[in-house]
Backbone bond lengths (Angstrom), bond angles and torsions (degrees), N, CA, C in turn:
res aa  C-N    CA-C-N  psi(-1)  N-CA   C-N-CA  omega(-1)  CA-C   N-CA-C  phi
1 X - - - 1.443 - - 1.523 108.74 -
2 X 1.024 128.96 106.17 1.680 131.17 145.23 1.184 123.21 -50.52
3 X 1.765 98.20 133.79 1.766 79.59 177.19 1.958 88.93 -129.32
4 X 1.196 78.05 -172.46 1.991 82.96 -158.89 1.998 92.43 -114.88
5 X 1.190 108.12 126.20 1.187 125.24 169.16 0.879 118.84 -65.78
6 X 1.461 144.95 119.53 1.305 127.38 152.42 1.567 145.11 -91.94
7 X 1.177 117.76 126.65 1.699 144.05 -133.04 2.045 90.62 -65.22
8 X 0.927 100.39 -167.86 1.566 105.23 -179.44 2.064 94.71 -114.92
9 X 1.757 87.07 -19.16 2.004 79.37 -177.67 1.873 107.40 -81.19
10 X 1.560 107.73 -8.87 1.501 123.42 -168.05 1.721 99.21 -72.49
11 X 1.894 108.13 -40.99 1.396 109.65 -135.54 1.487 83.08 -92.10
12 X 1.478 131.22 -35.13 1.253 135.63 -168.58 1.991 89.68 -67.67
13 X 1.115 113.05 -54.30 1.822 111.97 -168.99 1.709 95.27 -39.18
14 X 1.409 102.88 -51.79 1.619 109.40 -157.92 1.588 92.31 -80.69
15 X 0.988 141.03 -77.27 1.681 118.61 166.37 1.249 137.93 -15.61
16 X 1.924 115.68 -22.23 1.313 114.92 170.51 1.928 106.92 -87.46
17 X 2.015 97.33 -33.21 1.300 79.47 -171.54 1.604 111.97 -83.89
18 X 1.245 118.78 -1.71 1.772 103.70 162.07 1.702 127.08 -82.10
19 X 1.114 107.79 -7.91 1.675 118.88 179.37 1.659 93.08 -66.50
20 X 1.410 111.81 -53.79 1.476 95.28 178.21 1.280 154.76 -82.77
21 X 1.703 83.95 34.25 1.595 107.25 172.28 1.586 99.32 -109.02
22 X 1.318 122.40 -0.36 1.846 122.21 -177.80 1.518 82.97 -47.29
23 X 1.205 136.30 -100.11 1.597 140.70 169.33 1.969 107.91 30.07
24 X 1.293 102.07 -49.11 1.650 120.25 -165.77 1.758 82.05 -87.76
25 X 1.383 106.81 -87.65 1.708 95.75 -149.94 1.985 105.77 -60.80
26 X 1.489 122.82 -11.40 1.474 105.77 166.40 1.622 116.17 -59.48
27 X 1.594 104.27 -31.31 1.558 112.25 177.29 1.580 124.47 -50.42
28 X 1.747 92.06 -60.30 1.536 113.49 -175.84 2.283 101.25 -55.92
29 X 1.196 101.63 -49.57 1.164 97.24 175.63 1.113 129.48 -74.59
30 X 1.559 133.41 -10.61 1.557 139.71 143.10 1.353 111.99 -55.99
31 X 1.409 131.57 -42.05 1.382 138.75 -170.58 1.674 112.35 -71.87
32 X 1.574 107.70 -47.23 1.098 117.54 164.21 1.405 132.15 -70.09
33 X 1.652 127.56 -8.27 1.299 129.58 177.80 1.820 78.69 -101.72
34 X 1.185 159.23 -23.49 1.205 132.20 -158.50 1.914 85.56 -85.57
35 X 1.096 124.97 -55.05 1.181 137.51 -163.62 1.876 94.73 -47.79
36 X 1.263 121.50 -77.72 1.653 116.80 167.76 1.540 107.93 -11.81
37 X 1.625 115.43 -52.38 1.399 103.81 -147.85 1.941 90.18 -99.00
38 X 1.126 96.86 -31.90 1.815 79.41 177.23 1.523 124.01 -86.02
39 X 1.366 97.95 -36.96 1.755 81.59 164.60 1.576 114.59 -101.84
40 X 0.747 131.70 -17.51 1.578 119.34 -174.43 1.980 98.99 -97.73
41 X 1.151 127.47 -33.90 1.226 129.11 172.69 1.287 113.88 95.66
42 X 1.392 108.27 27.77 1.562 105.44 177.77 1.527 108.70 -76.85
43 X 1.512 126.83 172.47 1.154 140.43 155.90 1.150 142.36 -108.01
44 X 1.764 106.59 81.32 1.662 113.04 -150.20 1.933 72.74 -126.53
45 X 1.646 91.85 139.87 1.396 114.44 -175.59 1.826 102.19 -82.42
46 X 1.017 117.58 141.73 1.375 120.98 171.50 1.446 142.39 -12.72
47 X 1.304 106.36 -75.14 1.416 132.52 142.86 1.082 122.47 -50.22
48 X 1.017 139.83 11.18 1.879 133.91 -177.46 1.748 93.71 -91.48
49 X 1.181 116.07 138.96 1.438 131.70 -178.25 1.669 113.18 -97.14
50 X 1.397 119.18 97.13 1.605 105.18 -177.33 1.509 105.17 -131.13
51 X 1.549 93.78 129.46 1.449 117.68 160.05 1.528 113.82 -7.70
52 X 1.335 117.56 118.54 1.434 108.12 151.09 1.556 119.82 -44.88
53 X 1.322 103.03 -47.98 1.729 89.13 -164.89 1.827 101.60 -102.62
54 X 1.146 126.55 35.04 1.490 134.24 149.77 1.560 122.95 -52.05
55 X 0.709 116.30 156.77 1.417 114.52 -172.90 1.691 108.07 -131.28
56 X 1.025 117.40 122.49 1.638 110.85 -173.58 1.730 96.31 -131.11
57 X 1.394 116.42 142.85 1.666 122.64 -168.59 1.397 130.09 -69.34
58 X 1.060 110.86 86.78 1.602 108.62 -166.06 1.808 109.60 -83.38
59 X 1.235 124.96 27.55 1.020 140.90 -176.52 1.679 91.83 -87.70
60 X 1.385 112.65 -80.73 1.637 111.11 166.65 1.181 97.65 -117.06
61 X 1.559 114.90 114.90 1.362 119.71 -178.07 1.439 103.40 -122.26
62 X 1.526 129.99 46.31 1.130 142.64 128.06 0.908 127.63 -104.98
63 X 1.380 127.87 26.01 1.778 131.76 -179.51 1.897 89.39 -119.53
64 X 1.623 107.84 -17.25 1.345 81.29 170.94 1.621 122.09 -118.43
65 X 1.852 103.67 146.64 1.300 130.12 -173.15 1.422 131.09 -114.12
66 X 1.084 98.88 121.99 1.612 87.77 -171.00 1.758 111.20 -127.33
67 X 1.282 129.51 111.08 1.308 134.01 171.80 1.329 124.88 -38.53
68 X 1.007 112.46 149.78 1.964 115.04 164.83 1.334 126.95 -47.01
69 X 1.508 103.36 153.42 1.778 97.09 178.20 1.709 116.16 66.73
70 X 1.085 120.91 -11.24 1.703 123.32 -168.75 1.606 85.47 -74.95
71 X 1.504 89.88 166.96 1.351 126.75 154.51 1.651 142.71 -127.14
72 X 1.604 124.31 115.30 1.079 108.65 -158.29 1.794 93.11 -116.19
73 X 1.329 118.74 94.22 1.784 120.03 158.15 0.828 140.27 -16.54
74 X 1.641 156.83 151.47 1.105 145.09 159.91 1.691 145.68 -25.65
75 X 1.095 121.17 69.74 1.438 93.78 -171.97 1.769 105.19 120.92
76 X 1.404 113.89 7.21 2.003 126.32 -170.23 1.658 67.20 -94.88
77 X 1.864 83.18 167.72 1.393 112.68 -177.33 1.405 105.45 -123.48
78 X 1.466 159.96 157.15 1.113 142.25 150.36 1.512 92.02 -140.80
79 X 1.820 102.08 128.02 1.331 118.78 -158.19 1.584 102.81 -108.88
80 X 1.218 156.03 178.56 1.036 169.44 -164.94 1.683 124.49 -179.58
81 X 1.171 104.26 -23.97 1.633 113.34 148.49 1.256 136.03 -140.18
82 X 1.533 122.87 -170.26 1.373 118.83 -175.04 1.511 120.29 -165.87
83 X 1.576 90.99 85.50 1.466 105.66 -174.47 1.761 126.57 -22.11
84 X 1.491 101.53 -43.95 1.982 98.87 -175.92 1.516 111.77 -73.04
85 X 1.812 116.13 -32.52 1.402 101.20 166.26 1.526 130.37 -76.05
86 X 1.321 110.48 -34.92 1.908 130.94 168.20 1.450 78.32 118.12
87 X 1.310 127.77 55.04 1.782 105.52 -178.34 1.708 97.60 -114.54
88 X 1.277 105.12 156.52 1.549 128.56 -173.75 1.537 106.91 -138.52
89 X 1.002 106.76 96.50 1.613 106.55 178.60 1.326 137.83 -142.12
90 X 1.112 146.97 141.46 1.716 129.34 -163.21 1.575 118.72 -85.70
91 X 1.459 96.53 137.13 1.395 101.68 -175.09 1.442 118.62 -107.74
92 X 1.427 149.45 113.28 1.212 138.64 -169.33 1.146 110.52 -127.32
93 X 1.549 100.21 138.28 1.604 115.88 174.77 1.201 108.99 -96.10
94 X 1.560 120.62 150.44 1.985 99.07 -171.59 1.693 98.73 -97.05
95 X 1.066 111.89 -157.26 1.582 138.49 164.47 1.691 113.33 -42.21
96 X 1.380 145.03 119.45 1.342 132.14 167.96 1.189 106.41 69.63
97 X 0.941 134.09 45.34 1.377 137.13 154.25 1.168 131.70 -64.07
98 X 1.904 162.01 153.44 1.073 147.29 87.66 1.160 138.90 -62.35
99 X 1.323 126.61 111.01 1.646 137.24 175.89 1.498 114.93 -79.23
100 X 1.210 132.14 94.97 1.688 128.78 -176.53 1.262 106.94 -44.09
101 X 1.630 119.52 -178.34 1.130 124.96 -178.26 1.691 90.69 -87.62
102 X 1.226 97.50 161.21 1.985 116.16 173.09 1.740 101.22 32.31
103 X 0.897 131.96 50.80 1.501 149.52 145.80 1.543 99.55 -82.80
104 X 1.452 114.48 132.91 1.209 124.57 138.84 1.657 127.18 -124.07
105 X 1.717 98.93 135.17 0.953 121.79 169.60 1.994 121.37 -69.47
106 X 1.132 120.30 100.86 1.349 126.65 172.88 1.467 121.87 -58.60
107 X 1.353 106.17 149.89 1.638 105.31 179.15 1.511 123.67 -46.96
108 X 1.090 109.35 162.96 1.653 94.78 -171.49 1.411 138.46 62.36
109 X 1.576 108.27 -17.90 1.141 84.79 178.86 1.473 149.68 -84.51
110 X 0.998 162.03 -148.72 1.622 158.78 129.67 1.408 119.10 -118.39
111 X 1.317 89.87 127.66 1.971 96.35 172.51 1.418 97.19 -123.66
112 X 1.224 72.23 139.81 1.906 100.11 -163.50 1.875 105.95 -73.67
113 X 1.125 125.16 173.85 1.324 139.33 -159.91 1.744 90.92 -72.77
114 X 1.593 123.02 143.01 1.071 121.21 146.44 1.946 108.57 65.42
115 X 1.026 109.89 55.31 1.685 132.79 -149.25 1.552 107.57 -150.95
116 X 1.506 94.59 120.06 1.713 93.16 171.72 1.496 115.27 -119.31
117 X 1.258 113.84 141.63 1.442 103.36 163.44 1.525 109.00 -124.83
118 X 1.567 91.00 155.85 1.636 92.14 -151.17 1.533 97.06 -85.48
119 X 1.392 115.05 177.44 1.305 129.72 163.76 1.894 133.55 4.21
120 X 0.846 166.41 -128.68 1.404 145.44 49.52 1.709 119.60 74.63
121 X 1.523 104.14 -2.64 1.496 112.94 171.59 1.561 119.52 -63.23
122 X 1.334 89.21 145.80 1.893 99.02 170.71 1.759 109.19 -111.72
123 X 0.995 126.13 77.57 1.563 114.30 -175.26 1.518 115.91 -96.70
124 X 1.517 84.31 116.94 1.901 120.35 -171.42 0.955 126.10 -65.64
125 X 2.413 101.29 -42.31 1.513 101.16 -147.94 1.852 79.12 -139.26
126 X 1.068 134.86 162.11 1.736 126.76 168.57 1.329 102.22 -68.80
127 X 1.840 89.46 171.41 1.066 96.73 -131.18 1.700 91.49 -130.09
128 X 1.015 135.85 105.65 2.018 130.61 -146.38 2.002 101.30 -67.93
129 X 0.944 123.03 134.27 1.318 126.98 137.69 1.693 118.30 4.23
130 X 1.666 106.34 95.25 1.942 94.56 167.92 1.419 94.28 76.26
131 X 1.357 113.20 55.08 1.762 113.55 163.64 1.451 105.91 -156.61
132 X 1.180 90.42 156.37 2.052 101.13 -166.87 1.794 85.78 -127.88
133 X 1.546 105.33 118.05 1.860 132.64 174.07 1.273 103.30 -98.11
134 X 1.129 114.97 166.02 1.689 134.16 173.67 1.301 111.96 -169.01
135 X 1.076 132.61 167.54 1.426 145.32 163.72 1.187 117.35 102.18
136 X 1.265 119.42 -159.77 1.916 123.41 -177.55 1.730 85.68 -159.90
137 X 1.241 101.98 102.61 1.469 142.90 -21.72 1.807 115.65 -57.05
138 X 1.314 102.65 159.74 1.837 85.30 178.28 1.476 110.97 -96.57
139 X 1.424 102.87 136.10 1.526 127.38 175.88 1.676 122.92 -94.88
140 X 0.806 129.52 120.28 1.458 122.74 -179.37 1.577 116.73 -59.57
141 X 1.424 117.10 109.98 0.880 131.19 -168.20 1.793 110.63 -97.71
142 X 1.079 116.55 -12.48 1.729 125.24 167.85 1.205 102.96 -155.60
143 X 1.564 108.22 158.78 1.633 119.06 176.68 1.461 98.42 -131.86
144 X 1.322 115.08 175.86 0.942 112.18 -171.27 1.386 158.52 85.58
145 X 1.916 104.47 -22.35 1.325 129.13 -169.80 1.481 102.27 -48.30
146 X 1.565 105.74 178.76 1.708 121.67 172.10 1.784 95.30 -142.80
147 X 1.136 96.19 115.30 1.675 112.47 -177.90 1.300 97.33 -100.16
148 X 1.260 107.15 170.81 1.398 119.33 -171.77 1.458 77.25 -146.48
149 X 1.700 100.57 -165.84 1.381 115.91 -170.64 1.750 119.76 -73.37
150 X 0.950 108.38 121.04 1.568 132.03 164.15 2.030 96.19 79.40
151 X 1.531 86.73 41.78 1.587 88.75 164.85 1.711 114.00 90.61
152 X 1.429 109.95 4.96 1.564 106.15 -167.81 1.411 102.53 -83.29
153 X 1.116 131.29 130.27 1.731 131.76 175.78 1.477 101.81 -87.38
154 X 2.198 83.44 123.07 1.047 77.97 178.91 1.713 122.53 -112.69
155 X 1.498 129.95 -170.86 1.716 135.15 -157.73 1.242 87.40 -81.12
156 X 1.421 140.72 169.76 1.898 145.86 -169.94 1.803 64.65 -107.05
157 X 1.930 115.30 157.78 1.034 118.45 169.71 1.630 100.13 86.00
158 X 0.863 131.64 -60.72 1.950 118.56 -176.42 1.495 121.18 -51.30
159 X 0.635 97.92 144.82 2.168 95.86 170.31 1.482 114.61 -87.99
160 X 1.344 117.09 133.02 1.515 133.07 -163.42 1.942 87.28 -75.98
161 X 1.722 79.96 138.44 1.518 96.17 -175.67 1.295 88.28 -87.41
162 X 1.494 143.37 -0.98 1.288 135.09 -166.57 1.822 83.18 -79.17
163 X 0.922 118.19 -60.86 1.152 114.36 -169.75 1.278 140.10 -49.06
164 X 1.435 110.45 -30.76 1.481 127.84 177.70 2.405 92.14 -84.13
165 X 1.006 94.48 -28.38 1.763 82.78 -178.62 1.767 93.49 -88.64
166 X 1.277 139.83 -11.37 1.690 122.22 174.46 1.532 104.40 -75.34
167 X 1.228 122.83 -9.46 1.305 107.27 -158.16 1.718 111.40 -97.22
C-alpha cells in the first residue's frame, strides 16, 4: 500500500480552505451563547467567544456570568455549584478575559477584568484585575498585565483594539 504524503504547500491550501468556514463556527457559537442565555438563563454578553467543546454549568446556570470581549478555550469548565457542599453560587468572569484550555473555573469564583488563566488551571480563590494564574491550585504568576480583547496581552504604546471595535 502507498500512502501519499502530504506536502507543507498541501497543508497551507487546506488551512486556507478551512479558515473559510470561521463565518460557520462564529455563527454556531453566537447561536449557542443566545441559547445559554434564553433557555438556561445564563448571563454571557454577546461578544464573548466560547469553545465548542467548553463546558459551562447547567446545574445552576444562573449563577453563571461571563463579561464582554472574554474568551473561554476548548475544554475550561466554569462551575457554579458543588454537589458535596449543597452550594449554589455565582461565578463571574470580568471584561477581557482569557480562559486556557481544560482550566476550571470553581464555584464562586471571580476573575477580575482583563485576567488570564493559563492552560490546565484549577481556580479556588478570585482572581484580581490584570493578572495571569496557573497551577492546581492557580497562583498568580504576574500582576499587572494590559489585556486587550478576549485576553490578548497587549505591547505598553499600541492602541486598544477594544476601542477601534466600541466605535
Amino acid at each position: 500500500m502507498v500512502r501519499h504524503r502530504t506536502t507543507a504547500g498541501e497543508k497551507r491550501k487546506l488551512m486556507r480552505s478551512l479558515n473559510k468556514l470561521l463565518w460557520l463556527q462564529r455563527l454556531l457559537v453566537r447561536i449557542r451563547i443566545r441559547y445559554y442565555t434564553r433557555f438556561w438563563g445564563m448571563d454571557i454578553h454577546p461578544n464573548v467567544r466560547i469553545s465548542t467543546s467548553a463546558k459551562l454549568d447547567k446545574t445552576y446556570p444562573v449563577g453563571v456570568h461571563i463579561d464582554e470581549w472574554t474568551y473561554i478555550a476548548f475544554g475550561a469548565a466554569i462551575l457554579s455549584h458543588d454537589m458535596a457542599r449543597n452550594l449554589k453560587v455565582h461565578t463571574y468572569i470580568g471584561k477581557c478575559c482569557f480562559i486556557g484550555a481544560r482550566s476550571i473555573i470553581l464555584p464562586g469564583v471571580r476573575v477580575g477584568d482583563g485576567s488570564v488563566v493559563a492552560a490546565g488551571s484549577v481556580v479556588t480563590k478570585d482572581v484580581p484585575p490584570g493578572s495571569i494564574v496557573a497551577g492546581n491550585p492557580a497562583v498568580i504568576v504576574r500582576s499587572g498585565i494590559d489585556a486587550d480583547l478576549w485576553g490578548i496581552l497587549r505591547k505598553p504604546g499600541e492602541p486598544y483594539l477594544r476601542d477601534a471595535h466600541a466605535k
